[in-house]
N, C-alpha and C positions, 0 to 999 in steps of 0.2 A: 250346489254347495250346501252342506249339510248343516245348520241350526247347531250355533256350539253355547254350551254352560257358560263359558271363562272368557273373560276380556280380551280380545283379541285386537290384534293393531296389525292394520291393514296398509301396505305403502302401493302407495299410487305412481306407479314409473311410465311416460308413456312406451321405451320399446327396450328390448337390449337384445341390439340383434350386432354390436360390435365390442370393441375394448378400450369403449373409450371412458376417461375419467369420471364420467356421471355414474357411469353403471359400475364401475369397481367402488363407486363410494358406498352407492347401495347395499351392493351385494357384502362389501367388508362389514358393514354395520348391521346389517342383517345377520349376517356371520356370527357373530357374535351375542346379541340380542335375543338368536330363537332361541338360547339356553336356559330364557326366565320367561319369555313371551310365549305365546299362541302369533305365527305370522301367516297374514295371506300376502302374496304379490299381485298388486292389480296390471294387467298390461291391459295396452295393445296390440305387440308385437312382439316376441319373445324366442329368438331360436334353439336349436339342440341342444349346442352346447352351453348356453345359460340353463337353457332349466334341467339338465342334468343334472347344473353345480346348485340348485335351487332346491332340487325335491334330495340331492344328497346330503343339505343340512338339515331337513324336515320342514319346508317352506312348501304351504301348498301356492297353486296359481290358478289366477280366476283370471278370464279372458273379458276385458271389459269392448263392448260389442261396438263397432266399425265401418259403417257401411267400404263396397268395395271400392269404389269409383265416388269421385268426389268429396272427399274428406271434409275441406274448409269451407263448399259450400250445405254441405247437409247437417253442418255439426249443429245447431240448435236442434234438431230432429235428434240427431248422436246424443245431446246433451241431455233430453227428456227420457230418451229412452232409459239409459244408463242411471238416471237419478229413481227410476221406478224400479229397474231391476237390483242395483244395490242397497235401497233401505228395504230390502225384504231379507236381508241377512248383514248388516250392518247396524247394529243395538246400539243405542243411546251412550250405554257405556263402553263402547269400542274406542279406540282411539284412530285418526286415517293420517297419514303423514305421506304429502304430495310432494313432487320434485317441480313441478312445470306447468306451466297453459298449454291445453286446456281442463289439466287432468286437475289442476289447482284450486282452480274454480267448482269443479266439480265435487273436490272434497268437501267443498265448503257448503255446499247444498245435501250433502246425505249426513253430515253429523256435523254438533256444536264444537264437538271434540280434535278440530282440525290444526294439523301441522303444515305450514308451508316453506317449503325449504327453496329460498334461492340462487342458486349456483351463481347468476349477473341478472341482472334485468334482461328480456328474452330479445336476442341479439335479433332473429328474424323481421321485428317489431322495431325498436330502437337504434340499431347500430348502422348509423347512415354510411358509414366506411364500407360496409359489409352488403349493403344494399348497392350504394353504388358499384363498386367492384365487380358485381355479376352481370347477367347477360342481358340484354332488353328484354324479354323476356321473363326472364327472374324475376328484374327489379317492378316488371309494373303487375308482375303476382305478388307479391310482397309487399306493393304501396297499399295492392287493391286488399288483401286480407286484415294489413299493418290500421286500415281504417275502419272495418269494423269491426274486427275483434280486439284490436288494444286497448279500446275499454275497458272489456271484460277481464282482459287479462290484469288490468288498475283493480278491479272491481275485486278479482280472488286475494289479493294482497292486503287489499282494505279489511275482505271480509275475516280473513285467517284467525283463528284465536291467538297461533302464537306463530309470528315468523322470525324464522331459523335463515343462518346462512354461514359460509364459510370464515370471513375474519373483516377487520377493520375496514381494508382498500372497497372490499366489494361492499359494504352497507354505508359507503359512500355515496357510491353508484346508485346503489337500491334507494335510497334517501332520495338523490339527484332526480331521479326517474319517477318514483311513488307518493312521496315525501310521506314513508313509514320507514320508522327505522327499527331493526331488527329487536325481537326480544331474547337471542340467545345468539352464541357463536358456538358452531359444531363444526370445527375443522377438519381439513384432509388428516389423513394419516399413511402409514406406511409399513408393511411385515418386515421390519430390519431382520427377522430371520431369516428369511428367502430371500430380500434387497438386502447384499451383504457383499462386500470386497471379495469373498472368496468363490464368487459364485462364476463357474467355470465360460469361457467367453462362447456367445454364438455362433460367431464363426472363428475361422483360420482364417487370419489378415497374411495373406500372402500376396499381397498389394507392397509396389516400392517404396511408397509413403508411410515412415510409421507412428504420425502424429495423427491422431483422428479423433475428429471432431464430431460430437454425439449430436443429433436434434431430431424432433419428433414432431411430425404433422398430421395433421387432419384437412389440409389442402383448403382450407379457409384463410380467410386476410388475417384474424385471429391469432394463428400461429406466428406469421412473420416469414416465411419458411420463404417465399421471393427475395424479400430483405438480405436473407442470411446467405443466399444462391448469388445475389449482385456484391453482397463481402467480399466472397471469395477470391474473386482474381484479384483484388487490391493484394490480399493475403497472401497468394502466390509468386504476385510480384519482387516478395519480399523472401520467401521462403518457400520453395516447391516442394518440401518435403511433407504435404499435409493431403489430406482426405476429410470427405463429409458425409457422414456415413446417418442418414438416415430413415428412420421406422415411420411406419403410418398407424394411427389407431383407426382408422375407416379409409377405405379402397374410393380413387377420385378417378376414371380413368382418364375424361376430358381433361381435370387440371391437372393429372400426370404427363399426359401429352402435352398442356401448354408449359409446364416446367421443363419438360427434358426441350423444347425449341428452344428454351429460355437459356437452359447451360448448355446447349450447341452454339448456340448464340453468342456465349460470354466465354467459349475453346476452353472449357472445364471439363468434358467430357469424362478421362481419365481420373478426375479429382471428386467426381461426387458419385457415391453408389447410395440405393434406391434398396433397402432389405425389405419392407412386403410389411404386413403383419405382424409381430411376433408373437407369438401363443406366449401366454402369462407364465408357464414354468421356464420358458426361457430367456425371457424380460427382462429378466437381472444380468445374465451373460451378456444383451444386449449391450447395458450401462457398462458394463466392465471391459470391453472392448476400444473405451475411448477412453482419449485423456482429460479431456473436458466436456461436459455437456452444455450446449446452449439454448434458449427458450428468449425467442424475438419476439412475443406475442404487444400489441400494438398497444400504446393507453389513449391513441384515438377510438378503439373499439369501448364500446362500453362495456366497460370489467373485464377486458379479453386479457389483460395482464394483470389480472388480481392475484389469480392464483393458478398454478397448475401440478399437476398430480405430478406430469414427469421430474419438476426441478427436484420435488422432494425424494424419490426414486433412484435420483441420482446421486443425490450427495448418500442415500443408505447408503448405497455400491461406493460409498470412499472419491467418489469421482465429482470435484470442485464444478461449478454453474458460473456462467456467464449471461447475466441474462437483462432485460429492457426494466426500465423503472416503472413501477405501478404497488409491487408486493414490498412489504415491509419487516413480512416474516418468514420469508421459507429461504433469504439467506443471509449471512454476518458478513456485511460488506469488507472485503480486505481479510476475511476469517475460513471462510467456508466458499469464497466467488466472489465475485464487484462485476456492478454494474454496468451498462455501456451507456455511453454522457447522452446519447440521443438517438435517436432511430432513423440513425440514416448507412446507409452501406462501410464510407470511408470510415465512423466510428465504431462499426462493429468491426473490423477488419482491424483497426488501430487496439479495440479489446483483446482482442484472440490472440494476435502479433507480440502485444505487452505479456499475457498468460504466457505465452510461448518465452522470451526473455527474460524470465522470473528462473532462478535457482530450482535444481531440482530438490535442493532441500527444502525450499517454501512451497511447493508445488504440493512434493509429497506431505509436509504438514496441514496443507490446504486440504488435500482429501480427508486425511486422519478427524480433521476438526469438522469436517461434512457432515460424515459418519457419526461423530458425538453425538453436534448440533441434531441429525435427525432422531437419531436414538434417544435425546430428551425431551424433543419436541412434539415428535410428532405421530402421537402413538392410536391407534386406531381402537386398543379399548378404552382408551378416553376418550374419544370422540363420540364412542359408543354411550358410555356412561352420562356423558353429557346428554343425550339424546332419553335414554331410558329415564332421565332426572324430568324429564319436562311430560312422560308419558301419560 
């Protein structure tokens, strides 16, 4: 990497090799930012189709180095190495803005000048729901790394000059866990141009159900997404006219397999489809596809229900959220969606059920005021600007 004149502000992400909400927050805010900046992206992992969308805004990318085999045991080696190759082109006066452990820690050792942005306190480490949940295996990888590097990971948060994070719920969390509490809020945002009611559907529902129920997983406890699957048949019970029509931001095959036993298990088979991926220009037709979107994500997780990219995605696209308490601001309870009273199957089913018994003229006012609420809320060059304000 070549020695530059001009301040340049380096973010540290460790991968983006999917579509899930970290990396579009990145990438939105970078979006926008290279227009007055010099930006490098540091990864560790980075695929095509991100750094196509990366070197097409003018973002170069610096590959922060990896060994290939053993990650969490050689990273002190990883760590040393990386602190000697980056201040030989990282100046005094650069700025680094990190998302996560280990890359966090690491900004905090090549410059004074450090951002630490965090998303929750890092679920791998802290979230005993999420630990227990997995496999024996998993969990006693996860105890054994959770003890010696959660230190460090306290240690990048302590050290950061300025930490950042997304809104109130989650720098509760962050407090709970660090006890530092955030020096700025940089929230999600959303392209209400592209995320917009008019935006043509993903597929042809030529399904006999034509009530359909949006959600979106990442096959973690996190989402809820077993929650919202053991709903369902309460919901049908009541009304068989409904479908659950869910996207994935990251490919799980094992816990696709143990979901689909899951609703063969619960004779929902016909009522839940499985769409894949959806590439980001078609995202929006996704949203528009349903009548309501839902987000079960758990507030036994730590910060797994503070915030999530899809609610706000949804109400752009006009389309009302049903979603688990933890977040305070991405919906107007009774305005734009309400809540469900608890996180248990019979009350998500009793929410959905109530949506469903609601007038279609409050139905369609609920979307319209979605749509508003996101369009003044929650705009990504302000989130942007926030971020340039602390640079």
């Amino acid at each position: 990497m070549m020695r530059h004149n001009q301040k340049t502000l380096f973010i540290f992400h460790t991968e983006f090799i999917h579509l899930r909400g970290g990396e579009k927050y990145v990438y939105e805010q970078t979006k926008r930012l290279i227009k007055k900046h010099t930006i490098t992206l540091c990864v560790e992992r980075i695929n095509t189709y991100w750094t196509k969308k990366f070197y097409s805004i003018g973002v170069s990318i610096h590959y922060i180095w990896t060994p290939r085999h053993l990650y969490w045991l050689l990273l002190p080696l990883t760590f040393v190495v990386n602190i000697t190759q980056l201040k030989k082109f990282i100046s005094p006066r650069d700025t680094v803005f990190a998302t996560s452990f280990p890359l966090s820690l690491l900004a905090t050792f090549v410059t004074k000048k450090s951002i630490v942005f965090c998303f929750e306190p890092l679920s791998i480490f802290y979230d005993t729901l999420r630990i227990k949940t997995g496999s024996l295996k998993e969990k006693f990888f996860l105890l054994i790394i959770r003890f010696f590097y959660s230190p460090f990971d306290r240690l990048a948060v302590k050290r950061a000059k300025i930490l950042a994070t997304l809104n109130k719920p989650v720098a509760t969390a962050i407090w709970r866990r660090y006890h530092r509490r955030p020096n700025v809020f940089i929230p999600n945002g959303v392209d209400t141009k592209v995320f917009c009611s008019d935006a043509p559907r993903y597929l042809t529902n030529n399904r006999q159900q034509n009530f359909v129920v949006g959600h979106s997983t990442d096959y973690t406890i996190l989402k809820g997404t077993e929650l919202l699957l053991r709903a369902l048949p309460f919901v049908l019970k009541k009304n068989k006219n409904v479908s659950l029509l869910i996207s994935e931001s990251i490919s799980n095959t094992k816990k696709h397999t143990q979901y689909l036993k899951i609703i063969k298990a619960l004779r929902i088979q016909n009522h839940v489809h499985f769409v894949g991926c959806v590439p980001e220009n078609k995202l929006p037709g996704f949203y528009t596809m349903c009548n309501v979107f839902c987000y079960c994500g758990s507030t036994r997780c730590i910060g797994g229900s503070s915030a999530s990219l899809s609610v706000i995605e949804a109400e752009s696209c006009g389309i009302p959220v049903l979603r688990t308490l933890g977040n305070t601001d991405e919906i107007v309870k009774n305005k734009t969606g309400f809540y469900f009273k608890n996180e248990s199957p019979i009350s998500i089913a009793k929410g959905i059920l109530h949506y469903m018994s609601l007038p279609k003229k409050t139905t369609k006012n609920m979307g319209l005021s979605a749509r508003k609420y996101c369009v003044a809320n929650f705009s990504w060059q302000y989130s942007a600007n926030k971020l340039a304000s602390i640079i």
